[in-house]
N, C-alpha and C positions, 0 to 999 in steps of 0.2 A: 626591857629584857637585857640582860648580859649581853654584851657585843662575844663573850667569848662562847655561847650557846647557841650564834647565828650557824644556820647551817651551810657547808659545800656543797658544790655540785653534785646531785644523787645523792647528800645527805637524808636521813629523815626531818619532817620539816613537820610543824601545824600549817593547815590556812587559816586559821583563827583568829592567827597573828601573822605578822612579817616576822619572818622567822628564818630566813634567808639571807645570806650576803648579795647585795647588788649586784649586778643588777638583776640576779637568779630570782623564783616564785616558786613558791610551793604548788607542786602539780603533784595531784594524784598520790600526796604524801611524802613526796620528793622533791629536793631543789631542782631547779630546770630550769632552762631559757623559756622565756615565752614561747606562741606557738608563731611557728614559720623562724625562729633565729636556733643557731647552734652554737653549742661551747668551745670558747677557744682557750684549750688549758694555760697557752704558754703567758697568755694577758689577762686572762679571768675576765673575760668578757663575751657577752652575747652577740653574735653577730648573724645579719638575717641573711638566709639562706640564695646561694648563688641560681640567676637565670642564668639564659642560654647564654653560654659563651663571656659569664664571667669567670674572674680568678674564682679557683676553689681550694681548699686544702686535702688533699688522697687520705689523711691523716685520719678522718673525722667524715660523718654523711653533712657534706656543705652544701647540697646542691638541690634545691625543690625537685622533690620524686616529676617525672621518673628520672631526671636527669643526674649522670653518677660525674664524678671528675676523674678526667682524664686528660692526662700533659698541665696539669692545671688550671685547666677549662672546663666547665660544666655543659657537659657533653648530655649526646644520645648512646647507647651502649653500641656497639660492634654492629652493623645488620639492619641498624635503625635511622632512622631520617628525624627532623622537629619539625613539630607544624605550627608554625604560631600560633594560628588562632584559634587553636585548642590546648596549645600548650603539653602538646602530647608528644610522646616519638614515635613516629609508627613502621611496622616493620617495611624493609625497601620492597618492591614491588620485582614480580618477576614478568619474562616474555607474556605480553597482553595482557596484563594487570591492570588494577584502574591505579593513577599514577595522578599526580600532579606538577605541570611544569613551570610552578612557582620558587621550588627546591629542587635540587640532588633526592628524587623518590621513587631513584628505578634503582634495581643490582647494577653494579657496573659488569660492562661495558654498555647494557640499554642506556637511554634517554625517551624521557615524555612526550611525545608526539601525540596528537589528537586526544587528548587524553589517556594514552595505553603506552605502558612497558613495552618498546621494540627498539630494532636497531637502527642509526642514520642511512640516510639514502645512499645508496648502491650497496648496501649489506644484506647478507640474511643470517636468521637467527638458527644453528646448528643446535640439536637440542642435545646433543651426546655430550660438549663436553663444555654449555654454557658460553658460546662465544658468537659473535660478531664477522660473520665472514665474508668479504668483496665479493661479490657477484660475477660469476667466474666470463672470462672472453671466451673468443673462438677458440675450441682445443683445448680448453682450458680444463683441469679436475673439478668434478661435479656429484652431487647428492640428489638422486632420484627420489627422496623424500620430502624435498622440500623444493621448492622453487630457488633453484641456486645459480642460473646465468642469467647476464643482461639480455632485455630485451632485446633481438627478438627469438635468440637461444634458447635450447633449450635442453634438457641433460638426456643424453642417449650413448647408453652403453657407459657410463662413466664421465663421457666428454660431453661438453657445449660445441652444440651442431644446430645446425639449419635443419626442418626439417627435410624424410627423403626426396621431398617435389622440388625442394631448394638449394640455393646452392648462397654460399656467401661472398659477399662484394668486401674486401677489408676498406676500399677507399670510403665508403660509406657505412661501415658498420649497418648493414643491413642482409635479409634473405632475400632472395630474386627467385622467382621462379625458372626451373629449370627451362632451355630452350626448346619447343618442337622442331620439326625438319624446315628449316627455309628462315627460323625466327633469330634474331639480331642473340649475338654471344659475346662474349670476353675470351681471348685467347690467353689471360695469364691465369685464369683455373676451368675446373671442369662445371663448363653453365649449361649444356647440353643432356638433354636426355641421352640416357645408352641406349644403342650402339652410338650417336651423332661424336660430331668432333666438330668445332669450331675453327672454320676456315673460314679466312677473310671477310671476322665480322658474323659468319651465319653459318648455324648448325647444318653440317651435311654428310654424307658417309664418308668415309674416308678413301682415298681414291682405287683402291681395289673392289670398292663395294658399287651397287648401283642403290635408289630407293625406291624400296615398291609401297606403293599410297594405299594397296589393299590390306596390310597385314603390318602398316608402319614398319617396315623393318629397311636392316641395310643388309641385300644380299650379294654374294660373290658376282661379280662380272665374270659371264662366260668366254670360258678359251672354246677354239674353233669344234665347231658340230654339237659346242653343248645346245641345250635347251635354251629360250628365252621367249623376253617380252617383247612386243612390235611396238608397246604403250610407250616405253620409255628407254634411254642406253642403257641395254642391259649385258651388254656382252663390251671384250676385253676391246679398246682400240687397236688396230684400225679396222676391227670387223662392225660387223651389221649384223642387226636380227631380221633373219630374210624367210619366211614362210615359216618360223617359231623353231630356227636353226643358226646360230654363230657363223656367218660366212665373211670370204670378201664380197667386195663390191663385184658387178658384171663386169668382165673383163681383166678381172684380177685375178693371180692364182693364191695359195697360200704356200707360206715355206717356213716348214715344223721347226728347221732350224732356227732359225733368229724372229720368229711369230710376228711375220709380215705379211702384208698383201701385195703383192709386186705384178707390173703389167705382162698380159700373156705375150711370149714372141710370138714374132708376126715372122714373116718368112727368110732364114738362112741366118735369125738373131738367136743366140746364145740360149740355153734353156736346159731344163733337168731332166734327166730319166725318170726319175725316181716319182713326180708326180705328174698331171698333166699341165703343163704350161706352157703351150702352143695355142695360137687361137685355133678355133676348128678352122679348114682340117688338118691345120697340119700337126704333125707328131716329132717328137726330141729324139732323133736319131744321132747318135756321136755328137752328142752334145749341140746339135743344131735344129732348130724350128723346118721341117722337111716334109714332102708329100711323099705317102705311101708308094713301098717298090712298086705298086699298079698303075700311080698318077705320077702325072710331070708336071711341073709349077706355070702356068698361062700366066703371064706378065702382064696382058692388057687387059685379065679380069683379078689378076691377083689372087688369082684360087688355085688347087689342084683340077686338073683332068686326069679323065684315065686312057692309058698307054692303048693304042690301037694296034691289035697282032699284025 
């Protein structure tokens, strides 16, 4: 045959004959590279088709399907991972996908774990807007949808809290249960159930309260003639609960002004009108501890007598 009847690339050609310039083959009635090489116009030669991550030309398809070139590399398309040993690209996996962690075969920012598309430890997976987010501390912004604070947090109202039986320790990143009346607390937050306060170390009411065991609670300490308990201090110091009534002690009187209980005068000592604070019998005449104008004070029993006509 005529050298000048050979045919070019995508010429028509016979396969009857060689009928082609080298290193082209009549395919399908056309010059063409063999099967698996591609034409490179600027040398006129065949050359076999680029794998993963060899040089390719953008120019021309160089690259064994499905792999396309890109940067000059015979790539996986946008979205896609290679898997060797199928020689396939497959698309990247999303949150809990089945995944392989032999390659880059999650979306980013996942990774392969146990076999599944998730996020690295202390993350979780937001599904609103595809991302990766630290597992919130104490106080911290929180997604009631999903499990979004560190253990042993957990999302309330918004925030990472303890649950409400709980109270949190920062020194140990931990929840403690909140304290009952008498149980060991932390004075630098709230470890005590309410009403309680943490004094010295141990939940207790707080010092205007008293606690009553019937009804767990912290009720007011009674001022003088209130009501009370005989069980426990239930009334204001320095009184007593004396027959389920606020008083002083025997022998004591009470003075409304400055809410004391001070000793009753005994005879010709100082004392007030205004309430009884004489022992019996005497009574606060001009401001002195005094027997009635009917008696006169007997020294050698220390009592009143009365006046003989």
């Amino acid at each position: 045959m005529n050298i000048e009847n050979f045919g070019r690339y995508k010429e028509p050609c016979s396969t009857a004959v060689s009928s082609c310039y080298l290193p082209l083959t009549c395919e399908t009635g056309l010059c063409d590279c063999e099967l698996h090489h591609y034409y490179k116009s600027d040398s006129n030669t065949c050359t076999i088709y680029g794998r993963y991550k060899e040089t390719c030309s953008a120019a021309v398809t160089s690259c064994y399907s499905p792999l396309i070139c890109a940067s000059g590399l015979c790539e996986c398309e946008t979205n896609h991972y290679y898997k060797a040993d199928h020689n396939t690209c497959n698309t990247f996996g999303r949150y809990n996908e089945t995944c392989s962690a032999a390659v880059s075969s999650c979306y980013s920012p996942l990774l392969c774990a146990s076999g599944l598309c998730g996020c690295e430890t202390n993350h979780y997976y937001n599904t609103d807007n595809n991302t990766c987010n630290t597992f919130g501390r104490y106080k911290d912004p929180c997604s009631t949808s999903v499990i979004s604070c560190n253990s042993p947090l957990s999302c309330n109202s918004g925030l990472c809290e303890c649950e409400t039986t709980q109270y949190y320790d920062a020194d140990y990143n931990t929840c403690n249960p909140l304290g009952r009346y008498k149980e060991h607390c932390s004075t630098a937050v709230i470890s005590c159930y309410s009403p309680f306060v943490c004094a010295s170390g141990l939940c207790e009411c707080d010092t205007t309260h008293y606690y009553n065991a019937d009804s767990n609670t912290c009720n007011t300490l009674g001022r003088y003639k209130d009501s009370c308990l005989t069980a426990v201090s239930s009334c204001n110091s320095p009184l007593i609960c004396h027959s389920g009534v606020c008083e002083c002690e025997t022998n004591l009187f009470y003075n409304a002004e400055h809410y004391t209980c001070n000793t009753l005068g005994r005879y010709n000592e100082t004392c007030s009108t205004s309430i009884n604070s004489c022992y019996s019998p005497f009574i606060c005449v001009s401001g002195l501890c005094e027997c009635a104008t009917t008696h006169y004070y007997n020294e050698d029993v220390s009592t009143c007598k009365p006046r003989r006509c």
